[in-house]
NUPADO-297727 format. One record per residue (C-alpha): residue in one letter; x, y, z; residue number from 1. Coordinates in pm, whole numbers, always signed. Example, Ala and Ser with C-alpha at 12.3 -4.5 7.8 and 13.67 -1.06 7.14 Angstrom:
resn | X | Y | Z | resi
a | +1230 | -450 | +780 | 1 .
s | +1367 | -106 | +714 | 2 .
END
This chain:
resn | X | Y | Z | resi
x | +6398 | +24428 | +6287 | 1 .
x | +6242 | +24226 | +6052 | 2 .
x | +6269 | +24207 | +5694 | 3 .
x | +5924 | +24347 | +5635 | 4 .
x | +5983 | +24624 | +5863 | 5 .
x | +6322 | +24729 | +5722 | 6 .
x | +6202 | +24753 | +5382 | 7 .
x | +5943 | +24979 | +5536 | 8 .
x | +6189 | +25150 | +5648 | 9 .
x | +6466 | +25154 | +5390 | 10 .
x | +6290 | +25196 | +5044 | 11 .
x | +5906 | +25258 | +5076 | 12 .
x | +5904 | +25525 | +5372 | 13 .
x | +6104 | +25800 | +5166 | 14 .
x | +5942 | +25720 | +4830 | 15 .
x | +5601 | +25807 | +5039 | 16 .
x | +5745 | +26080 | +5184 | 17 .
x | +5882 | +26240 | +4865 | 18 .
x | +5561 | +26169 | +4693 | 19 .
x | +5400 | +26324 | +4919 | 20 .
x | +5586 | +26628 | +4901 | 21 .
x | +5582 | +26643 | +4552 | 22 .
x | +5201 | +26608 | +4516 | 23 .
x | +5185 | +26903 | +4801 | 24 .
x | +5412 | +27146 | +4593 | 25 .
x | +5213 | +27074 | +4274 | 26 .
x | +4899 | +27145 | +4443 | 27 .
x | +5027 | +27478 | +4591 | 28 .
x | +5227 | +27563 | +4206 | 29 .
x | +4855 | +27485 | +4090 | 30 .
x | +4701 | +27714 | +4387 | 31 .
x | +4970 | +28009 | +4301 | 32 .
x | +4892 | +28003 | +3928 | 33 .
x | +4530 | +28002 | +3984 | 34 .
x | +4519 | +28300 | +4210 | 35 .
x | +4755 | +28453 | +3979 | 36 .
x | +4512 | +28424 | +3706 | 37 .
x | +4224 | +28557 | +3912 | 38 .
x | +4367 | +28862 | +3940 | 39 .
x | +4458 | +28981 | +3567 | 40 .
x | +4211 | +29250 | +3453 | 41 .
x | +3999 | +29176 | +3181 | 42 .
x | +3905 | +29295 | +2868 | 43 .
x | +3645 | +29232 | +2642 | 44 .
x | +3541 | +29252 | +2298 | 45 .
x | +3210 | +29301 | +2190 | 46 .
x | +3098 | +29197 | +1876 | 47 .
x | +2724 | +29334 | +1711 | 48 .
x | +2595 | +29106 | +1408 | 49 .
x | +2263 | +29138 | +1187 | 50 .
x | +2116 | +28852 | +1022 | 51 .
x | +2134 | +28477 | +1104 | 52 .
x | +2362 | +28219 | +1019 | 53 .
x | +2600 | +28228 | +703 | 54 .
x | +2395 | +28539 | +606 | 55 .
x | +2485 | +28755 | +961 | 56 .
x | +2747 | +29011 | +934 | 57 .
x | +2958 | +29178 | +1197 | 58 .
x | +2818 | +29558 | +1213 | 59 .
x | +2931 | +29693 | +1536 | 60 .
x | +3257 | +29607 | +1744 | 61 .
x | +3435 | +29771 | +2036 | 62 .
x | +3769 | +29627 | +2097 | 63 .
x | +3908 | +29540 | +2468 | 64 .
x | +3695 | +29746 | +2705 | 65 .
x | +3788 | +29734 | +3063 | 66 .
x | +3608 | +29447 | +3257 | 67 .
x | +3563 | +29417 | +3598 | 68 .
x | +3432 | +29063 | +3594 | 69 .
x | +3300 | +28805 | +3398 | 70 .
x | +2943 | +28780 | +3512 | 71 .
x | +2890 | +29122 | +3392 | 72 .
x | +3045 | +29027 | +3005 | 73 .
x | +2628 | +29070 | +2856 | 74 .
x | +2517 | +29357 | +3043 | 75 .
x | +2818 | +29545 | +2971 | 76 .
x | +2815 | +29413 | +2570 | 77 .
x | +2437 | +29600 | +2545 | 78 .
x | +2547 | +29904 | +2742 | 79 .
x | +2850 | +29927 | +2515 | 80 .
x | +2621 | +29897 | +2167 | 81 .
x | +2362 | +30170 | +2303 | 82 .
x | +2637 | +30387 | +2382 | 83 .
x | +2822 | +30346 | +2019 | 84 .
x | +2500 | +30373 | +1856 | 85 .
x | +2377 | +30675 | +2088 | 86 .
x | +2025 | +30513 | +2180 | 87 .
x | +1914 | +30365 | +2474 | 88 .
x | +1826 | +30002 | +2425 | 89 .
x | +1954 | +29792 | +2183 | 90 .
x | +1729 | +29512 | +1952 | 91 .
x | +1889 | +29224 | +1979 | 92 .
x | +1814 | +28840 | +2030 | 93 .
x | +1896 | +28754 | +2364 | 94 .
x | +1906 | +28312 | +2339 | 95 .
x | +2140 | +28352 | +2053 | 96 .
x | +2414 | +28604 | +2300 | 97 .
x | +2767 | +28398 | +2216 | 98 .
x | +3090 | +28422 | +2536 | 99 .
x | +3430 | +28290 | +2451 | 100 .
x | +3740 | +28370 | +2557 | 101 .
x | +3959 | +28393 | +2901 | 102 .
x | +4277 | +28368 | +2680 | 103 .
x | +4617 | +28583 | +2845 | 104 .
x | +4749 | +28836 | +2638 | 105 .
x | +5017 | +29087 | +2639 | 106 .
x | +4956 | +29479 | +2571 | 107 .
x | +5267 | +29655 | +2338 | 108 .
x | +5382 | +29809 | +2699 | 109 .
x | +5401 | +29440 | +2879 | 110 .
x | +5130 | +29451 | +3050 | 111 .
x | +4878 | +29150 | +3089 | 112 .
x | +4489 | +29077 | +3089 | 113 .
x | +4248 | +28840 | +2995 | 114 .
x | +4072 | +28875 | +2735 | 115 .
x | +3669 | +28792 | +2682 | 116 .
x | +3457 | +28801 | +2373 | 117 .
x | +3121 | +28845 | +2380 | 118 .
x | +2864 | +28841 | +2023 | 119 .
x | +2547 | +28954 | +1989 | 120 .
x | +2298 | +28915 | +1726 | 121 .
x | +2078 | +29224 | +1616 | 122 .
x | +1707 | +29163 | +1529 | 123 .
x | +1716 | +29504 | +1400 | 124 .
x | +2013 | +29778 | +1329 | 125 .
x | +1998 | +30106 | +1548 | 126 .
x | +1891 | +30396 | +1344 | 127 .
x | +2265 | +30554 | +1411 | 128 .
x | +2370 | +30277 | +1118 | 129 .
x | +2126 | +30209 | +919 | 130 .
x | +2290 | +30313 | +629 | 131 .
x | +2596 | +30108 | +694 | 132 .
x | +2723 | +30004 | +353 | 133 .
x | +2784 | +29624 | +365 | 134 .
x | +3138 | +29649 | +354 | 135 .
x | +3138 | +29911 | +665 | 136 .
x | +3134 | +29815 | +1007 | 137 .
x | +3112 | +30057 | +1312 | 138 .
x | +3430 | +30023 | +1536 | 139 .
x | +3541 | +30146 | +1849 | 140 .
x | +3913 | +30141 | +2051 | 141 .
x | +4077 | +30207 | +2342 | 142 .
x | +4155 | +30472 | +2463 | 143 .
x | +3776 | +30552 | +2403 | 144 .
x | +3813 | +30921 | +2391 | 145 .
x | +3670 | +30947 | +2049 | 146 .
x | +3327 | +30832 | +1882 | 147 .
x | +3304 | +30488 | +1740 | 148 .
x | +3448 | +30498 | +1360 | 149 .
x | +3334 | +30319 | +1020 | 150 .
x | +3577 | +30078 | +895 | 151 .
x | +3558 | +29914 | +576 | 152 .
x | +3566 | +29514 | +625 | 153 .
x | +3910 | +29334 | +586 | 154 .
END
């Protein structure tokens, strides 16, 4: 055999062969965690603001709704707002609609979701809170089997 050859054969063949490997198990680790993530349920936030800019205040928030997906994040933000509000449509400015999150967390019992925010920006406040005092803003929880509340701002 040649000296070519047996070098082949000797040092470069099993590096290639273990890099090989170790590119394949990283790709199916990567696969594995991936899929894994897929299938957390998500949650999402939903935050309701009036004014612009520095100005705009938070008004209306329901905490960590169940999600079934995150195409539906918008639709479900406005149903969620009518329904704290009791009226049918909301106001609000649909090119300035904000979506962040994704981030895993951890519930007090273990369990784990993802969790989505999505803001949106009144034009005008629903009639339900109109009076809201500045410092007040409209919140709803889990386990949603009472009406939204009025908080006083942090």
């Amino acid at each position: 055999m040649s000296t070519a050859g047996k070098f082949w054969t000797d040092h470069v063949d099993p590096f290639v062969g273990m890099a090989v490997l170790i590119v394949a198990m990283a790709l199916w680790f990567g696969e594995i965690r991936q899929d894994w993530y897929a299938s957390l349920p998500c949650r999402l936030t939903v935050v309701f603001r009036n004014g612009d800019g520095v100005d705009a205040r938070e008004v209306m928030r329901c905490e960590r709704a169940g999600l079934s997906g995150e195409g539906e994040m918008r639709a479900l933000g406005q149903q969620i707002g009518a329904q704290m509000v009791g009226e049918r449509t909301l106001d609000f400015c649909a090119p300035s609609v904000e979506y962040s999150g994704g981030d895993i967390e951890a519930e007090s019992d273990g369990s784990i979701y993802r969790h989505f925010t999505v803001a949106l920006r009144l034009r005008k406040l629903p009639a339900a809170i109109n009076d809201l005092a500045l410092d007040e803003v409209l919140v709803w929880r889990p386990p949603f089997d009472t009406e939204p509340v009025r908080e006083t701002r942090a």
